[in-house]
N, C-alpha and C positions, 0 to 999 in steps of 0.2 A: 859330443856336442848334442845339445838337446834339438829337436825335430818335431816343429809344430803344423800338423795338418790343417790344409784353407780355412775349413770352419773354425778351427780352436784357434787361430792368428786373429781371425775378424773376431771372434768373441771376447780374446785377450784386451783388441785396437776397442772396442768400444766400453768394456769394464775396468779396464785401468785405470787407479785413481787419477784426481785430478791431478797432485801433487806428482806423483810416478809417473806421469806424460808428461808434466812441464819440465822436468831434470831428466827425461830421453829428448824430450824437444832441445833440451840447449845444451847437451853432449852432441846429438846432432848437428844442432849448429856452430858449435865451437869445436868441435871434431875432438880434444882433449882435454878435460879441468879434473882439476884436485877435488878431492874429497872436500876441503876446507873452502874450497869456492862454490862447491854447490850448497853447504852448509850455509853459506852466508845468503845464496842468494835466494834457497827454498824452505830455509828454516826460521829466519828469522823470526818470526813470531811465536815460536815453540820456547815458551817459559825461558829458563836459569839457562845460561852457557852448559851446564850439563847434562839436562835435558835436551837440548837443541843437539850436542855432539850424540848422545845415545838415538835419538829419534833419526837423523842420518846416516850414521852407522845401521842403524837395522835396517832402515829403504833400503842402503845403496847392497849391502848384503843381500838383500832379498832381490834387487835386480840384476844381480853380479851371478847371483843362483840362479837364476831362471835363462841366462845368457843375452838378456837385454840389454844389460850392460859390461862391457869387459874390462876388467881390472889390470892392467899392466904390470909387470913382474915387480919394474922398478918403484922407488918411491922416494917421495921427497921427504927431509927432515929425519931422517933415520929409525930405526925400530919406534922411540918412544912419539913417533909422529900419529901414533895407530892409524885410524881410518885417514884420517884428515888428509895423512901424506899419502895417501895412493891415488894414483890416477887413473883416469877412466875413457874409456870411449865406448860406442857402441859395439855390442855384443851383436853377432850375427840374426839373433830375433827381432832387436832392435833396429838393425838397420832394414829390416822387413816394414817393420811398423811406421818407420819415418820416411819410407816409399808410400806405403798404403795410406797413411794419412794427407799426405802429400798429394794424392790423385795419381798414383803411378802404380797400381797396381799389387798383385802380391807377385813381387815379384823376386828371385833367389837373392842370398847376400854372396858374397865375397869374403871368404875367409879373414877373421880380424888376424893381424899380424904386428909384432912390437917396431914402434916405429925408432929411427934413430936419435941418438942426443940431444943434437942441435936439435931437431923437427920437435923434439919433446919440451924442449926449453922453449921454443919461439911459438909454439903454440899456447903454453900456458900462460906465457907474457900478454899475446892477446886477450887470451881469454879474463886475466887480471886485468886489464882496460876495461872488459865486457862489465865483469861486479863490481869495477869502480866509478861505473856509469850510472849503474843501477843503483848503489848506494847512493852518489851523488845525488838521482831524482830521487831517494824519498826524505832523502835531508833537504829537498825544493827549490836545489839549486839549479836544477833544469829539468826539461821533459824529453825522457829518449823514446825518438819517434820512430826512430830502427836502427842497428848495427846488424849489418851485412857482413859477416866473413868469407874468409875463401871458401867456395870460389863463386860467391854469389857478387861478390864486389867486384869481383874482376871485368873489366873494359875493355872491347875487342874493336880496331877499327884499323886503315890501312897508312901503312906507312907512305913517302912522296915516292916511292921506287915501286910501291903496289901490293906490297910483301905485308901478309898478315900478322899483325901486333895485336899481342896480349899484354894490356899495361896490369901487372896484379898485386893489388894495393894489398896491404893485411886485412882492411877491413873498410869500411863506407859508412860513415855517423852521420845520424840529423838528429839534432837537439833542437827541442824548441828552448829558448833563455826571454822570458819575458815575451816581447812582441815580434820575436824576431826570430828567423831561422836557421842555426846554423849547420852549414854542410863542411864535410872534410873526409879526406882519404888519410886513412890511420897509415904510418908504418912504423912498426917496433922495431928499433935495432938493439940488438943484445951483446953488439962488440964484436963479432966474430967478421960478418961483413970487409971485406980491404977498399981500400979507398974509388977503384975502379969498379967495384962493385955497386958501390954508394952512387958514382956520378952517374955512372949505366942507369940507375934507376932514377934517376931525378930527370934525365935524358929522354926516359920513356914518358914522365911528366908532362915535360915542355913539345913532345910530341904531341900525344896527346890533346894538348891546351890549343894546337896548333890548328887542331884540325876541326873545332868549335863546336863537337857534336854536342857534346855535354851545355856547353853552352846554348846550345839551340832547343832541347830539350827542356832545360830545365832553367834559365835566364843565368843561372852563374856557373864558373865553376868551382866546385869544392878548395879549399885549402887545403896541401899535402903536410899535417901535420907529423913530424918526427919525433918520437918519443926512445930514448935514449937511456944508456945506463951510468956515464959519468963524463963531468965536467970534459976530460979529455976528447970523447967522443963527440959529444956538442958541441965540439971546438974543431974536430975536424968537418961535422957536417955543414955546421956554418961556413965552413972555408969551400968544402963542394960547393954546395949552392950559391955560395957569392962567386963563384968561377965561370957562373952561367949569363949568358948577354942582361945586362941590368934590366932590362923591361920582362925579366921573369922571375926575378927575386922577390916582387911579392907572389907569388902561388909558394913559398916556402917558410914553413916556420920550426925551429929546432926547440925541446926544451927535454928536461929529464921525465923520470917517469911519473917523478912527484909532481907535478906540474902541469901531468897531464890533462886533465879535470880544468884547469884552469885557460890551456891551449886552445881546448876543444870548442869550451863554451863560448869564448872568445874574451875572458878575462885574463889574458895572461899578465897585460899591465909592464911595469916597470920588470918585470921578475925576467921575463922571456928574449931569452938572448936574440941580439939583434944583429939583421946581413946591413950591410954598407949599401947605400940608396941615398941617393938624389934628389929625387922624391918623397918616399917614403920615410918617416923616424921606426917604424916599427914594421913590424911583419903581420899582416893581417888576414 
């Protein structure tokens, strides 16, 4: 492993392109993406789709050499995926850098280590809501005013027995759409989750919502939008969350992952599947 002395880290944090700190900055913040997601979201303006794949391929090579960023064994889309399908986290330089930038110091990293399957899968699922946000604003269908992942999203407050709760959402959206601002706590479900799983976390929700902080802080509180992999699964989230006392089925909305864009901003429309309410025709 390469071993950078105080001065040459600070000289690195302050000469590093600009382009090669913003794809440390949001490997840092999204802890794992594809080669093909930072493609999209740091190259875009680099000419021909061939040009754009060669000018990624040689950054992310060149920070993958330097150990800024760490390349993980496995990959998506098999051999002919090349760069695009490998993925990435911070390399042990890297996570110096995104301390030191941060105000915390030069401070040691923590051996990078390959994480597991599932963790591999339901991070990059996030992280594909992250460049489908980001495309979304520059097609001008909304302005992302921040996405929060783990564990900057996460909401700590006390349960009614006194016991300290971690509600940990995937992630925390504010879009602005027009005149208007929308809040939501993302959760991707990738199918693997059992149904007790699901209600436990809809449960930490209505907890949560119970106890107003969020609401006192900030006059509302967010929509727990669910974004999902197939009509089956929609069908069972929908059935959780309609299982909860009716006066909390709006803080829930289910849709796929197509859809998600549409959840968020708060166009989901006739498309977005709907809980049974009294009240309410749609989930909002």
């Amino acid at each position: 492993m390469r071993r950078l002395s105080a001065p040459a880290l600070l000289s690195l944090a302050e000469t590093l392109p600009e382009r090669e700190r913003q794809i440390v900055e949001t490997v840092g913040q999204l802890r794992l993406v594809m080669g093909s997601q930072l493609e999209r979201l740091h190259f875009n303006k680099t000419g021909k789709a061939a040009s754009r794949e060669r000018a990624a391929r040689r950054t992310l090579a060149h920070l993958s050499e330097q150990h800024i960023l760490y390349r993980l064994e496995r990959r998506i889309g098999g051999v002919r995926a090349g760069s695009a399908g490998h993925i990435y986290s911070l390399g042990p330089i890297g996570k110096r850098l995104i301390a030191y930038w941060q105000g915390h110091g030069l401070v040691r990293a923590r051996t990078t280590h390959e994480p597991g399957t599932a963790f591999v899968r339901h991070s990059l699922a996030v992280a594909e809501q992250y460049v489908r946000l980001i495309e979304a604003e520059r097609a001008g269908q909304c302005e992302l005013l921040s996405f929060d992942a783990e564990p900057a999203c996460w909401r700590t407050h006390q349960s009614r027995q006194g016991q300290r709760v971690i509600l940990k959402s995937d992630a925390y959206v504010r879009l602005g759409v027009g005149e208007f601002e929308q809040r939501s706590f993302l959760e991707v479900d990738c199918g693997s989750e059992g149904r007790a799983a699901l209600a436990r976390k809809c449960g930490y929700y209505v907890s949560y919502y119970q106890t107003a902080l969020e609401q006192a802080e900030h006059g509302v509180f967010p929509r727990v939008v669910w974004v999902t992999t197939n009509q089956a699964r929609v069908r069972l989230l929908v059935d959780v969350c309609s299982s909860l006392p009716a006066e909390y089925w709006q803080l829930f909305q289910v849709t796929l992952f197509a859809g998600a864009i549409a959840a968020l901003t708060g166009n989901g429309g006739d498309n977005s599947p709907k809980l049974p309410s009294t009240v309410h025709d749609k989930i909002y």
